[in-house]
Structures are given as structure tokens and as C-alpha cells.
C-alpha positions in Angstrom: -10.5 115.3 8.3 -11.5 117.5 11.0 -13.5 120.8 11.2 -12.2 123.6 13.0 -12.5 123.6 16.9 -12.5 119.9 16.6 -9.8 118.2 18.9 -7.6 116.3 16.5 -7.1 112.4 16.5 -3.5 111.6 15.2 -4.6 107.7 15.5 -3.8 105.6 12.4 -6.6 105.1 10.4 -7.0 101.5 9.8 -6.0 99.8 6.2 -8.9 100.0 4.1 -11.1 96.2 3.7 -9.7 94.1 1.0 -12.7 93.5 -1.3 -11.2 90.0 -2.7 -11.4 88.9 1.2 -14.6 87.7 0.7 -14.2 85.7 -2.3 -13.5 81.8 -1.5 -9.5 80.8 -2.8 -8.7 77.3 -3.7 -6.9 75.5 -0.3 -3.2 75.3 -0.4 -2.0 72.1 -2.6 0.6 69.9 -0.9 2.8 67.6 -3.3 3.8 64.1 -2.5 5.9 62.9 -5.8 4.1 61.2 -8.5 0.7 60.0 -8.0 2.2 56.2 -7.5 4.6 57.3 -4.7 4.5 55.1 -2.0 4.8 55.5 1.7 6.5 52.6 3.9 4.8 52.3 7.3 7.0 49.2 8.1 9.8 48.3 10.8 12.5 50.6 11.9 14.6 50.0 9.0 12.2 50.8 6.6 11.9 54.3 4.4 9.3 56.5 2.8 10.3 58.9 0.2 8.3 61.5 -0.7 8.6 63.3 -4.2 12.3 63.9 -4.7 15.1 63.1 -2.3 14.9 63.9 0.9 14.6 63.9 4.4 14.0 60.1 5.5 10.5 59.0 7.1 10.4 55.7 9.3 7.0 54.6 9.8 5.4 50.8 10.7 3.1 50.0 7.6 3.3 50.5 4.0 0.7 52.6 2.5 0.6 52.9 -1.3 -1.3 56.5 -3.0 -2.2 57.4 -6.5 -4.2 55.6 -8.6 -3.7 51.8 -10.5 -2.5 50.7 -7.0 -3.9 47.0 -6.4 -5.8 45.9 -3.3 -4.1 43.4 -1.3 -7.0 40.3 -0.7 -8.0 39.7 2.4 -6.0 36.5 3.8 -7.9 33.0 3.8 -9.0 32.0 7.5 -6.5 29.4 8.9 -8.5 26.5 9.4 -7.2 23.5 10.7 -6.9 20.9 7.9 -9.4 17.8 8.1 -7.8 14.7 7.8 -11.2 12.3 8.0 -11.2 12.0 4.4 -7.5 9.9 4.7 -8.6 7.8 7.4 -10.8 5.7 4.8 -8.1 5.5 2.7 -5.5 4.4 4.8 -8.0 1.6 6.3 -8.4 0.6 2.7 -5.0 0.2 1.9 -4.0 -2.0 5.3 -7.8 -4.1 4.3 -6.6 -4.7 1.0 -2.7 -5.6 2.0 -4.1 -7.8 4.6 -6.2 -9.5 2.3 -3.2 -9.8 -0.6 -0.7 -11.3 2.3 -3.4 -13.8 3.3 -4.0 -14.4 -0.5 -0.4 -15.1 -1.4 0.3 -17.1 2.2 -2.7 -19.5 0.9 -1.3 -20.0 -2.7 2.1 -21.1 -0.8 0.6 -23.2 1.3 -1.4 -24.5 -1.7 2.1 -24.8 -3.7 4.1 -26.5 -0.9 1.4 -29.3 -0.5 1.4 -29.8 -4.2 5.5 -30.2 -4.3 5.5 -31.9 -1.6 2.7 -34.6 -2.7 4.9 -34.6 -5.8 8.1 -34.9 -4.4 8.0 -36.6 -1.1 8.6 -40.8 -1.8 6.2 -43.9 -1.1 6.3 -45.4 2.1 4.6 -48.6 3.0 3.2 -48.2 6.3 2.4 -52.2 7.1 1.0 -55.3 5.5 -1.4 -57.8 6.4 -1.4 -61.7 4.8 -4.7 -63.9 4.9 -6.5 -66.3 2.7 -9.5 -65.4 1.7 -11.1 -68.7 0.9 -9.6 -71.4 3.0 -8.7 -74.9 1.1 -11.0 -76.9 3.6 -11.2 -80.9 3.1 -11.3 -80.4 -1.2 -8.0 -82.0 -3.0 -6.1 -81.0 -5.3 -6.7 -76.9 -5.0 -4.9 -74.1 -5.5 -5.2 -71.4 -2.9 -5.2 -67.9 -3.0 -2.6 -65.5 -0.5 -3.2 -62.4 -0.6 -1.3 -59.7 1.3 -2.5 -56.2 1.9 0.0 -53.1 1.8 -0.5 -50.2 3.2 1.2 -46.9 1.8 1.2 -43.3 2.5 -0.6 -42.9 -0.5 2.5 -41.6 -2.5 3.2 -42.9 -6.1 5.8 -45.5 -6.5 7.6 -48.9 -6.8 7.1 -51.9 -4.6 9.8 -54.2 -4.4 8.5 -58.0 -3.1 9.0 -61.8 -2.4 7.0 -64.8 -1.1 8.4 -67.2 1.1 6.7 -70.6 1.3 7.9 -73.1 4.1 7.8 -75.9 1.8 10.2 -73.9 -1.0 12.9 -72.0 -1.3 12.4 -68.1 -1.5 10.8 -66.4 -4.5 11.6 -64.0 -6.9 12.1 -60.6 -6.6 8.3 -59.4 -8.0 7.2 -55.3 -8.1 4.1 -53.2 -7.9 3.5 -50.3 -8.9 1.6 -47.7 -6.9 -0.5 -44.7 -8.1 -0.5 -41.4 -6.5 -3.9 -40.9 -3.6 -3.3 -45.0 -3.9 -3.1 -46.2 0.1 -3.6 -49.9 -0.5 -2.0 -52.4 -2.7 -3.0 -56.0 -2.9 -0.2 -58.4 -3.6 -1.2 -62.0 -4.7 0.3 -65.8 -4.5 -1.4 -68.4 -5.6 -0.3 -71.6 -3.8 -1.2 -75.1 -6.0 -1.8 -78.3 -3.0 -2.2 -81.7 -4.4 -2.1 -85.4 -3.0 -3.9 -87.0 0.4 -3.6 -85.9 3.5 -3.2 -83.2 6.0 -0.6 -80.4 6.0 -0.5 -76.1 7.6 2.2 -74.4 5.8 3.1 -70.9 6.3 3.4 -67.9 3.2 5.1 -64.7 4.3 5.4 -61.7 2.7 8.9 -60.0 2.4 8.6 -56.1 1.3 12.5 -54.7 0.2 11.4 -51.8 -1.1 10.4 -48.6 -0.6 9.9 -49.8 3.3 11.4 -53.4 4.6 7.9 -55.0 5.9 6.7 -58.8 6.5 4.0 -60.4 7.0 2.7 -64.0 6.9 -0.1 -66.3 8.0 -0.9 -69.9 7.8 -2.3 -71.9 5.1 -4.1 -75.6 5.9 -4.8 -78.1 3.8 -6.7 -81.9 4.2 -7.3 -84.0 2.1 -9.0 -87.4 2.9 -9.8 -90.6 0.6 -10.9 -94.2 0.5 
């Protein structure tokens, strides 16, 4: 209003002050969906969808709101796997299959001597004939020959004869031979009677397992009146 005389201002009076401008509002609420609505912040490709259909949001990772979403655990260090505690284990295992090839070489070995001991035949290896106690100048004696055979100490059969110079040959005689057995001592006992003076030779004739002979010479005297 103005008094009289007063120039008059035809400027707008300003709008009168709010009286609720003063009083603090709640801040403006902005919806995102439900509260388990997820955000994709992945690759290109990928969506987020927020609320109800849409417009389309391509982001790089995945973000997840609202409550009762889980945690993702933090990812294990990449160490690099320790392989000293196989090392023992694998030098076990060759010690214990060298020791088991050893093991069964030896029990061939073993085997093969024992078959072979077994199997493998007697062979006489040579003889030798002496007399052990020479007739001298008695009369009337009998004399022991006695030949010595040799073998390969194999069990078996020998197969023998004597031949005396002053008879025809003898018959055909054996021996038998034990196993470990290297020497066999075959016997003829030679009967001199009479006076006078004779050497005569014995021989030894091996057939079998081996054809060996052997001989040596036998003396005899025998003086009276």
C-alpha cells in the first residue's frame, strides 16, 4: 500500500516464504527391482536388468544387491605343488624292485645249479692203476690192483673190466657212484703161486659212462732151495 504523495511501485511483490521450507523431507527413493536384483558388470555380451523390463545395461563385473546374497571366498594362493615328498617314494620303489630282481635272479641261479647237478650225467675224468703193496721175494701171494677213477662228481654207473697179460679179458664188472662222489676205487686181486720170477701187466678198461684205461705192472719172485 502506499500513502498519498507517495510515488507508486507497480513491482511484483514477491511470493510470500513457504513455512514447510524449513522442515527437513525424506531424500528421493530410487527403485532397483526386488531387493535380490542383480547387476552384471561382466563382458560385452553381458546384461543388467533393473526392476522390470527395460532398457539394457552392459557393464564388466557382476555385482549382486539386496540382502541373503553370499560372499564369494577369497581364491587360494597358487602355489607351486611340492613334489619332495614323491621323490622318497619313487626311490623306494626302484630300491625295493632292484632288490626283488636280484632276489629272484639268485633263486634261478640257485635252481639251475640244482637241476643241473641233478640232471647233467657222470663223467670219468681219468684213472690211475698201482699196487699198493708190491709182492717182493714172498711166494705164493695174492696181490692187490687197485685203480683210481676220477669222476665229475656226478651220480652214476661205472661200467669196467681187467685185463691181465697172462688171461684172457674179464668180465664186464659195475660201480656205482654217489652224487659230490669224485673218486672211485676199483679193485683186482691177482693170486701168484710157484718159483720163480715173472712182471705181468693189469690194465684197467672203463666202457662206461667215459671209455678210459689204465694199467701198470705187477712183479713177482719167488726163489727156493
Amino acid at each position: 500500500m502506499t500513502g498519498p504523495g507517495e510515488p507508486v511501485d507497480d513491482r511484483a511483490l514477491p511470493p510470500p516464504a513457504d513455512p514447510w521450507a524449513t522442515i527437513d523431507r525424506p531424500a528421493a527413493t530410487v527403485h532397483l527391482g526386488g531387493p535380490d536384483t542383480t547387476v552384471n558388470f561382466g563382458p560385452a555380451d553381458r546384461t543388467a536388468r533393473l526392476g522390470s523390463p527395460g532398457p539394457t545395461v552392459r557393464v564388466h563385473d557382476q555385482l549382486r544387491f539386496g540382502p541373503g546374497v553370499p560372499v564369494p571366498a577369497a581364491a587360494a594362493p597358487g602355489w607351486p605343488a611340492t613334489t619332495t615328498a614323491g621323490r622318497p617314494r619313487r626311490r623306494w620303489r626302484r630300491l625295493v624292485s632292484l632288490l626283488s630282481g636280484l632276489l629272484t635272479l639268485a633263486l634261478l641261479v640257485v635252481a639251475g645249479l640244482y637241476l643241473w647237478q641233478r640232471l647233467s650225467p657222470l663223467v670219468v675224468e681219468g684213472a690211475q692203476v698201482a699196487v699198493p703193496r708190491p709182492a717182493g721175494n714172498r711166494c705164493n701171494v695174492t696181490v692187490d690192483v687197485v685203480a683210481t677213477v676220477r669222476t665229475n662228481g656226478r651220480s652214476g654207473v661205472i661200467r669196467y673190466q681187467w685185463f691181465r697179460s697172462d688171461a684172457s679179458p674179464g668180465a664186464i664188472l659195475t660201480e656205482q657212484v654217489g652224487r659230490g662222489q669224485r673218486t672211485a676205487t676199483l679193485t683186482l686181486k691177482w693170486a701168484f703161486s710157484g718159483v720163480g720170477t715173472t712182471t705181468e701187466t693189469a690194465t684197467v678198461n672203463i666202457t662206461e659212462p667215459t671209455p678210459v684205461q689204465a694199467g701198470t705192472q705187477v712183479a713177482y719172485r719167488c726163489r727156493r732151495g
